[in-house]
C-alpha positions in Angstrom: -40.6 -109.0 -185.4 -44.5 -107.7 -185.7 -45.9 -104.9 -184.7 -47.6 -104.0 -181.3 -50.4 -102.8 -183.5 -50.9 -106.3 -185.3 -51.1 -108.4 -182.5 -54.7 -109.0 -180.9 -55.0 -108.6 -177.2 -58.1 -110.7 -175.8 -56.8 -114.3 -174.1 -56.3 -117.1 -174.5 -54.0 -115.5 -176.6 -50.4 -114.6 -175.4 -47.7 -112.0 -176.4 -44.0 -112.2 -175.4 -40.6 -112.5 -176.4 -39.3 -115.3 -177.7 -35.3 -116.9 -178.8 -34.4 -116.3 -182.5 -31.3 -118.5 -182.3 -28.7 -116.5 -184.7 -25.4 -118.1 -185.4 -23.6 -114.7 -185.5 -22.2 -114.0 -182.0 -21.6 -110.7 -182.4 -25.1 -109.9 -182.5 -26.7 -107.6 -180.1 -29.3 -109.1 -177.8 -31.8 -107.5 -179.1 -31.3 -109.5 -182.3 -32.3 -112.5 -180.4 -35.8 -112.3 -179.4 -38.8 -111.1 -181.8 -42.4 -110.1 -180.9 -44.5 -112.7 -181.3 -48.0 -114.4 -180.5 -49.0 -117.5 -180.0 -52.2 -119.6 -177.8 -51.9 -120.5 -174.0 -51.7 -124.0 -173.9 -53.6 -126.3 -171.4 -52.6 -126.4 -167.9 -51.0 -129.5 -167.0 -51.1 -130.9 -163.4 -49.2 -129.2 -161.0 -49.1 -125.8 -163.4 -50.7 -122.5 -162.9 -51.0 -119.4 -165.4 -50.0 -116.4 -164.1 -50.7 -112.9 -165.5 -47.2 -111.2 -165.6 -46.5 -107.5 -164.4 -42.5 -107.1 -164.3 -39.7 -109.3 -165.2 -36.4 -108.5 -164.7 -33.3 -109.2 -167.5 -30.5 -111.0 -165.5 -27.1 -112.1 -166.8 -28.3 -115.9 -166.9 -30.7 -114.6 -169.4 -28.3 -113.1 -171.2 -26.2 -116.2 -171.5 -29.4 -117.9 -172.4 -30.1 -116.0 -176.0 -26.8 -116.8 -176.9 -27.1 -120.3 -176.6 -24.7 -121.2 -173.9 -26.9 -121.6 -170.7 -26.9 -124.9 -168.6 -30.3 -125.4 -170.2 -30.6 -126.0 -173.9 -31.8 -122.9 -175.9 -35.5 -123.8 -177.4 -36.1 -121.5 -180.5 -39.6 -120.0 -180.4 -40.6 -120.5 -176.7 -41.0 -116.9 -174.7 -37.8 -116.0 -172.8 -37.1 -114.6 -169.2 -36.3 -116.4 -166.2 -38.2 -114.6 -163.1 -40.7 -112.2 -162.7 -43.7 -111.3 -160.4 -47.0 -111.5 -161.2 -50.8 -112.7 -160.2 -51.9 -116.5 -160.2 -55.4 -116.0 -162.6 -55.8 -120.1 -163.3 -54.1 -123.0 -161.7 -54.6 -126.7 -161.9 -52.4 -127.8 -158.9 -54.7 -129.1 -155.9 -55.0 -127.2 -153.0 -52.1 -124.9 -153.5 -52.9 -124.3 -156.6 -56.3 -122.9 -155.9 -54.9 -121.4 -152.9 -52.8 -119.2 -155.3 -55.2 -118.3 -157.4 -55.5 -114.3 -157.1 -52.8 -114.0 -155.3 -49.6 -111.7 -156.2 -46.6 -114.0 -156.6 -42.5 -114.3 -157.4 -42.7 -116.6 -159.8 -39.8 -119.0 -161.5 -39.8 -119.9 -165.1 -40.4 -123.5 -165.5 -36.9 -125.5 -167.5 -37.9 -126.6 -170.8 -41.5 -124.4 -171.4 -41.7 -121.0 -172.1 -40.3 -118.1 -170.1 -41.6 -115.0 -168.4 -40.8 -112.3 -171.0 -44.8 -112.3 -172.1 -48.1 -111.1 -170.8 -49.1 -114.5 -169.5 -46.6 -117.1 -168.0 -47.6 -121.5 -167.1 -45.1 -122.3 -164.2 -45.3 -124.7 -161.6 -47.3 -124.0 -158.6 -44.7 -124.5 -156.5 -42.3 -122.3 -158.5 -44.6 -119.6 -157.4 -43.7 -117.4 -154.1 -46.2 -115.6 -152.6 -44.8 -112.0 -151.6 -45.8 -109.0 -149.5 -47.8 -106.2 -149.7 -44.7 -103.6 -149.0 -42.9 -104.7 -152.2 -43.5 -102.6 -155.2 -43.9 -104.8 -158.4 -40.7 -104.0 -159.8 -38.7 -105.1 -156.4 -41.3 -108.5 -155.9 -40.1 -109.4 -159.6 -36.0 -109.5 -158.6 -36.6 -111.8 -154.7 -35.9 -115.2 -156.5 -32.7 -114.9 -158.9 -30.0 -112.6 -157.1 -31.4 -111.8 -153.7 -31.9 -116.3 -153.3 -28.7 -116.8 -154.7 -26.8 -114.5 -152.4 -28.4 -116.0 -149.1 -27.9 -119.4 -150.3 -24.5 -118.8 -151.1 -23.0 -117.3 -147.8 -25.0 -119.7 -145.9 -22.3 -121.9 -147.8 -19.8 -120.5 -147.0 -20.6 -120.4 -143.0 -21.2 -124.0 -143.4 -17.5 -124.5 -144.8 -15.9 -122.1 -141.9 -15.4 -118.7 -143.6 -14.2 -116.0 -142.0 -14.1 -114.0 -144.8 -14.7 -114.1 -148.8 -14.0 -113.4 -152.4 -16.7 -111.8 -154.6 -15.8 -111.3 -157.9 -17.9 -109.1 -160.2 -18.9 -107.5 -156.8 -20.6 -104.4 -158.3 -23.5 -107.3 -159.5 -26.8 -107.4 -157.7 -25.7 -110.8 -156.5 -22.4 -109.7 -155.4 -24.1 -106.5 -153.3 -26.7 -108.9 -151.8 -23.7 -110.8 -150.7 -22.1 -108.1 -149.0 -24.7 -106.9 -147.2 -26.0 -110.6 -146.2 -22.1 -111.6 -145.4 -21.9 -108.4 -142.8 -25.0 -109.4 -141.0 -23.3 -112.6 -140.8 -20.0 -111.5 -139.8 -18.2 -112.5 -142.3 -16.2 -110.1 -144.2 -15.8 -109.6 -147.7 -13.3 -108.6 -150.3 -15.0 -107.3 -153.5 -13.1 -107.0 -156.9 -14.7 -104.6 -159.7 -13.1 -103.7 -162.8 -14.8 -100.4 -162.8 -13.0 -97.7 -160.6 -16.5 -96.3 -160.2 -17.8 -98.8 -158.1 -15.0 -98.6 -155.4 -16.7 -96.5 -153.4 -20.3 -97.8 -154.1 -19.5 -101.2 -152.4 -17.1 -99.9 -149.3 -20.2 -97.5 -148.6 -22.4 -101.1 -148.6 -20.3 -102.8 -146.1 -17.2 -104.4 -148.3 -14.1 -104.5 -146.2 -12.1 -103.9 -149.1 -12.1 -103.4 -152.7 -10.3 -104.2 -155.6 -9.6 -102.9 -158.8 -8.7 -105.8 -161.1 -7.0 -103.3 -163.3 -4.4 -102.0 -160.7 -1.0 -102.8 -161.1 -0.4 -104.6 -157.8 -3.8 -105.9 -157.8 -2.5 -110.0 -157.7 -0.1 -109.0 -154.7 -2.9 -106.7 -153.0 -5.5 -109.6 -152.8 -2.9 -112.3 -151.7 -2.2 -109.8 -148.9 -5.6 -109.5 -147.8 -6.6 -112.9 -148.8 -4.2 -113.9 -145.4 -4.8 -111.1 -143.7 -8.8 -111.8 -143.7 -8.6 -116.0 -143.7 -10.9 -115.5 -146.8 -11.2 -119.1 -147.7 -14.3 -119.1 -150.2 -14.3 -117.2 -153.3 -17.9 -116.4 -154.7 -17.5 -116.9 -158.6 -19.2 -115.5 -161.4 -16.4 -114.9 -163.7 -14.9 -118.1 -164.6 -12.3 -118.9 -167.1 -8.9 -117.3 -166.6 -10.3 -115.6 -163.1 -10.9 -118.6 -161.0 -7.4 -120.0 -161.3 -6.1 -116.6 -160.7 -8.0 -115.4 -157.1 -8.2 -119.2 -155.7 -3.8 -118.8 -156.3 -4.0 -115.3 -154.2 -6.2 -117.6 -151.1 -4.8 -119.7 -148.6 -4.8 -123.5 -148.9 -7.8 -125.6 -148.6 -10.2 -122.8 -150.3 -13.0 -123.2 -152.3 -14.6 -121.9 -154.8 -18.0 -121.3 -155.5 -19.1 -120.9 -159.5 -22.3 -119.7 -160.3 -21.8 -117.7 -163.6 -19.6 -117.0 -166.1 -19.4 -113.3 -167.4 -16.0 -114.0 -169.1 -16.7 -113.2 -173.0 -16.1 -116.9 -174.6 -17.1 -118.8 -177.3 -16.1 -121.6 -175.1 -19.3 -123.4 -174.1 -17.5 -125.0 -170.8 -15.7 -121.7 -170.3 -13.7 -122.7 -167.1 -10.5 -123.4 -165.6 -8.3 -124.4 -162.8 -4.9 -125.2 -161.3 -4.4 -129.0 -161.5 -1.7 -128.3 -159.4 -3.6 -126.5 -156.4 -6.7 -129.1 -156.6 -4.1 -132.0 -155.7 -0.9 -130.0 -153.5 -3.2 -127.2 -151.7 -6.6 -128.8 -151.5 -8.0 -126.0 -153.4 -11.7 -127.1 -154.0 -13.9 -126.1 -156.7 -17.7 -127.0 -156.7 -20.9 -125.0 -158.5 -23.9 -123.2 -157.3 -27.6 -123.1 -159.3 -30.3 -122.1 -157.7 -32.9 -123.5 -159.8 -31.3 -126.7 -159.1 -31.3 -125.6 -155.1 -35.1 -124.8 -155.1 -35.7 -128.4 -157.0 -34.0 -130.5 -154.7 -35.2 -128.2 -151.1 -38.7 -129.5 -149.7 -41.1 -126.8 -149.7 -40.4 -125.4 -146.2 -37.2 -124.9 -146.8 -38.1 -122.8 -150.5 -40.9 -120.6 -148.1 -38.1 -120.3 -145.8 -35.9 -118.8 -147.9 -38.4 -116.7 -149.4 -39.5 -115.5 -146.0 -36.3 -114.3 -145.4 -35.0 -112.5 -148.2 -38.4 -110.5 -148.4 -38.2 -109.6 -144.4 -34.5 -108.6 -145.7 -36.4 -106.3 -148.4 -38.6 -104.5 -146.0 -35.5 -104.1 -144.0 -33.6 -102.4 -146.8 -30.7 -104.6 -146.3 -31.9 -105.6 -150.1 -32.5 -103.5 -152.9 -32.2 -104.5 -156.5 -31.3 -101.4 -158.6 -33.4 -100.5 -161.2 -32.1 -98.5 -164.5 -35.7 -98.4 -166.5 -39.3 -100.3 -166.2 -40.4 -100.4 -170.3 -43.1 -102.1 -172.3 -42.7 -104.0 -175.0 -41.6 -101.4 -177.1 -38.9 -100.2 -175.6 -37.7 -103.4 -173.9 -35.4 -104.1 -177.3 -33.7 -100.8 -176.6 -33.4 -101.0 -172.8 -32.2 -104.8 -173.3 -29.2 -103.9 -175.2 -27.9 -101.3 -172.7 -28.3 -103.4 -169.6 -26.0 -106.2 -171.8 -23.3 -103.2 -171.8 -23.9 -101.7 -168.4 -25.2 -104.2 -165.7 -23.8 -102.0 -162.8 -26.3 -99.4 -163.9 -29.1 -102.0 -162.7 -31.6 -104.0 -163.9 -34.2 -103.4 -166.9 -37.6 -104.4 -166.0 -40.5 -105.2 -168.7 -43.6 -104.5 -167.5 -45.6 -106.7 -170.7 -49.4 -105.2 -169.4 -48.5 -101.9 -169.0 
């Protein structure tokens, strides 16, 4: 890694983080990225450069710089998947120059480098325009989690819940969820392995909550998986965990993957009942958003960014926030949201 001190500062240059594959997977994350510098390349058509002032660390980046994301890792590009910051350059037609000084949520385009860096190249329409009322720190977390939640109960209404499983509930995704699913009326039944978050998510809205660790748990959420009707289950766990919760649910569930936190070396990392796919119907089918906003037309993205920010400036969102750090304490700050996610999200701020 160099130094802060080494690195020069005027553009075209850029600074950031970038993937230092290690095979060791013990490694902390902090291990895996280094300091480095390197030019701002052209902008290609339908690209804009955006000067970066916070970027969150999610647990999709986390899987990332170990090497087992859906996308493949590329050593030496900057890092980071979302962030907010303000278009300075674009070479994208009208919206393009439409954009240009204007605060954005910006998406990391697949294959180029990441957000984690002073300067970021995206696609123009990767870039969200957001309001006035939220901070820098709160603009930088709209895409990722608070997306992810809307688009994922709106799922689940379109296959008849009632009511839902969130596993890993203490997430930001999972507390988006419940909060989204009660304005919905839907109800939700969170599971946390941590007893501290119990009362954290019944005081959001959860109608119950579930400590994986209790002794009855199994027989507790099959109770209230047929009490509710809960017939979706909202997965970020994976492996061992999605057999288990879909077997405590009523025939013809479905579950919804769009993570896997379950510590494996397994790249796939999943699993199932063969025999509840083919004698209950249970149904199993994934959820990424970057594939979500590639495939929507462009009033449906704007759409769905006008209404998770309205859901911001009602306070029915808020993304938790543990530290905002520069680059020299990011390393640090990296390492503890890896151990403590439910503490909130770490925040670099690369011009500060």
């Amino acid at each position: 890694m160099i130094s802060l001190s080494s690195i020069k500062t005027s553009t075209p240059q850029n600074i950031g983080f970038s993937l230092a594959l290690q095979a060791d997977q013990s490694l902390p994350s902090s291990d895996r990225i280094e300091l480095c510098e390197k030019s701002i390349p052209s902008l290609r058509k339908g690209q804009v450069l955006v000067k970066m002032l916070a970027s969150p660390v999610n647990p999709s980046d986390l899987v990332y710089l170990l090497g087992k994301y859906g996308l493949a890792p590329n050593n030496g590009a900057y890092v980071g998947f979302e962030g907010c910051g303000i278009v300075i350059d674009a070479n994208a037609g009208l919206y393009g120059k439409w954009l240009i000084g204007k605060r954005v949520a910006v998406s990391a385009q697949p294959g180029i480098d990441g957000v984690w860096a002073k300067y970021a190249v995206t696609k123009a329409n990767f870039c969200l325009p957001v309001r006035k009322s939220l901070s820098d720190e709160q603009a930088s977390t709209i895409i990722v989690n608070p997306c992810t939640s809307v688009c994922m109960v709106e799922r689940a209404k379109t296959l008849g819940a009632k009511a839902i499983v969130i596993n890993a509930a203490a997430s930001q995704v999972g507390k988006g969820v419940i909060r989204y699913a009660r304005m919905q009326g839907i109800k939700t039944i969170a599971t946390v392995r941590s007893e501290s978050n119990v009362d954290v998510l019944k005081k959001l809205g959860a109608d119950t909550v579930l400590l994986t660790s209790s002794d009855n748990y199994e027989g507790e959420l099959k109770k209230v998986c047929k009490s509710f009707k809960a017939t979706v289950l909202l997965d970020s766990v994976a492996a061992e965990d999605t057999p288990k919760v879909l077997k405590a649910m009523p025939n013809n569930s479905t579950a919804i993957v769009y993570g896997r936190l379950t510590e494996t070396f397994d790249p796939v990392g999943g699993l199932f009942s063969v025999s509840d796919v083919i004698f209950r119907n249970i149904k199993i089918e994934g959820f990424w958003l970057a594939k979500y906003i590639g495939d929507a037309n462009p009033l449906q993205v704007i759409s769905l960014s006008r209404k998770v920010q309205k859901l911001f400036e009602q306070g029915v969102f808020h993304t938790d926030i543990y530290a905002s750090v520069n680059f020299e304490n990011f390393p640090e700050a990296l390492d503890h949201y890896a151990k403590h996610k439910s503490d909130g999200k770490v925040i670099l701020k690369p011009n500060d």
